[in-house]
C-alpha positions as CSV (number, residue, x, y, z in Angstrom):
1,X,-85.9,14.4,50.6
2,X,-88.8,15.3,52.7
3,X,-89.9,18.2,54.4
4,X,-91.7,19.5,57.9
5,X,-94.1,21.9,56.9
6,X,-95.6,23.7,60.2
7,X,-98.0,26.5,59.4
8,X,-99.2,28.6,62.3
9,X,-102.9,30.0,62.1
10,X,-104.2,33.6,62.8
11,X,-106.3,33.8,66.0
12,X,-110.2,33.0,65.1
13,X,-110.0,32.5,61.1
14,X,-112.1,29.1,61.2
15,X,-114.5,30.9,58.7
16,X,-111.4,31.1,56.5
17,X,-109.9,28.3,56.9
18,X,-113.0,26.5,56.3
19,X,-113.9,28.5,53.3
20,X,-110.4,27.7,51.1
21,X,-110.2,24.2,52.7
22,X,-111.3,22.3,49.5
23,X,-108.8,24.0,47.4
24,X,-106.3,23.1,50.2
25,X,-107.3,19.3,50.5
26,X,-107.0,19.7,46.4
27,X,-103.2,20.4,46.4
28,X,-102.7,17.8,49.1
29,X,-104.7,15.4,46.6
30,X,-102.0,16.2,44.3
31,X,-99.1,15.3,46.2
32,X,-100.7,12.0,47.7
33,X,-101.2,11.3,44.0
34,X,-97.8,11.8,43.3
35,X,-96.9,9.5,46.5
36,X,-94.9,12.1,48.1
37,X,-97.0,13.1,50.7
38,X,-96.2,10.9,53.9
39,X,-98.7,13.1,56.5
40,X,-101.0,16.1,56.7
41,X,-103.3,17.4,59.4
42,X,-104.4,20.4,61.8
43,X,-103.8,20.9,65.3
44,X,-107.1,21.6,66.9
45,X,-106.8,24.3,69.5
46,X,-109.3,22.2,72.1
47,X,-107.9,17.8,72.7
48,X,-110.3,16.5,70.5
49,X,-110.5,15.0,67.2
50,X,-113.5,17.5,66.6
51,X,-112.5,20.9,68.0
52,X,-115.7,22.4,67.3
53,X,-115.9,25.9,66.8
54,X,-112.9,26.2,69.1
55,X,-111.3,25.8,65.7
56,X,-107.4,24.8,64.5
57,X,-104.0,26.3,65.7
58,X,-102.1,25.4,62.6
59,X,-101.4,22.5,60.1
60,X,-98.2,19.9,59.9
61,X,-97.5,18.8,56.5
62,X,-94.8,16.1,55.9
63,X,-94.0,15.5,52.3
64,X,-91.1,15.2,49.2
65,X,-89.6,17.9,47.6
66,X,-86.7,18.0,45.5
67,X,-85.2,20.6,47.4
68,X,-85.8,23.0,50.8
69,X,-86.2,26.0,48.0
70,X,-89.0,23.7,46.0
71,X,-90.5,23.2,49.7
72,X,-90.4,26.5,50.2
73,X,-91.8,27.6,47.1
74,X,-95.3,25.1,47.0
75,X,-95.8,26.1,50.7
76,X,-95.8,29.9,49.7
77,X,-99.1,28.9,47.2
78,X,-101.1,27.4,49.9
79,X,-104.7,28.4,49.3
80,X,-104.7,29.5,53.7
81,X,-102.1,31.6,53.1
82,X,-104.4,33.4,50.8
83,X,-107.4,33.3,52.3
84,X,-105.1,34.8,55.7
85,X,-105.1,31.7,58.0
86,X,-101.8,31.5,58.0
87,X,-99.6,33.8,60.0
88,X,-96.3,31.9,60.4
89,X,-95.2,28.9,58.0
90,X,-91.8,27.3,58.6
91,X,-90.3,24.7,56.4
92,X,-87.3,22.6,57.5
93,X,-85.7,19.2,56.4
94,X,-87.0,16.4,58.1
95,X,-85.4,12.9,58.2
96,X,-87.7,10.2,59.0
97,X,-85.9,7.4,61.5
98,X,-89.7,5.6,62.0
């Protein structure tokens, strides 16, 4: 089943978020590579594709998990949550009509 993974950033933690962002995009690798990721991105603070130094609001993951506790569970390990980027993550079922 897939999931909605919306992760809500700390105010002004670009520095961090940039810092752990390879080990993020290397998790994401892995479930792209398993074809169960179906979309993945940050929501920049300023409308533009390049916010700048205005930096990211939080990240929207859409992927397959077994389960909402398996959801749960890989979205726990996420290297921003580590490096304190991420303040809030929720995870929820998602059904995809489109």
């Amino acid at each position: 089943m897939l999931y909605l993974i919306y992760a809500e950033d700390v105010a002004n933690t670009l520095e961090q978020r940039l810092a752990a962002r390879p080990a993020h995009l290397a998790r994401m690798q892995l479930l792209k590579d398993a074809d169960r990721l179906v979309l993945a991105g940050p929501n920049p603070i300023a409308d533009s594709e390049d916010p700048g130094s205005a930096g990211f609001s939080g990240s929207v993951i859409i992927a397959d998990f077994p389960n909402l506790e398996e959801a749960k569970a890989w979205a726990s390990k996420d290297p921003y949550i580590e490096a304190g980027v991420y303040q809030n993550v929720t995870v929820k079922p998602f059904k995809r009509v489109f």
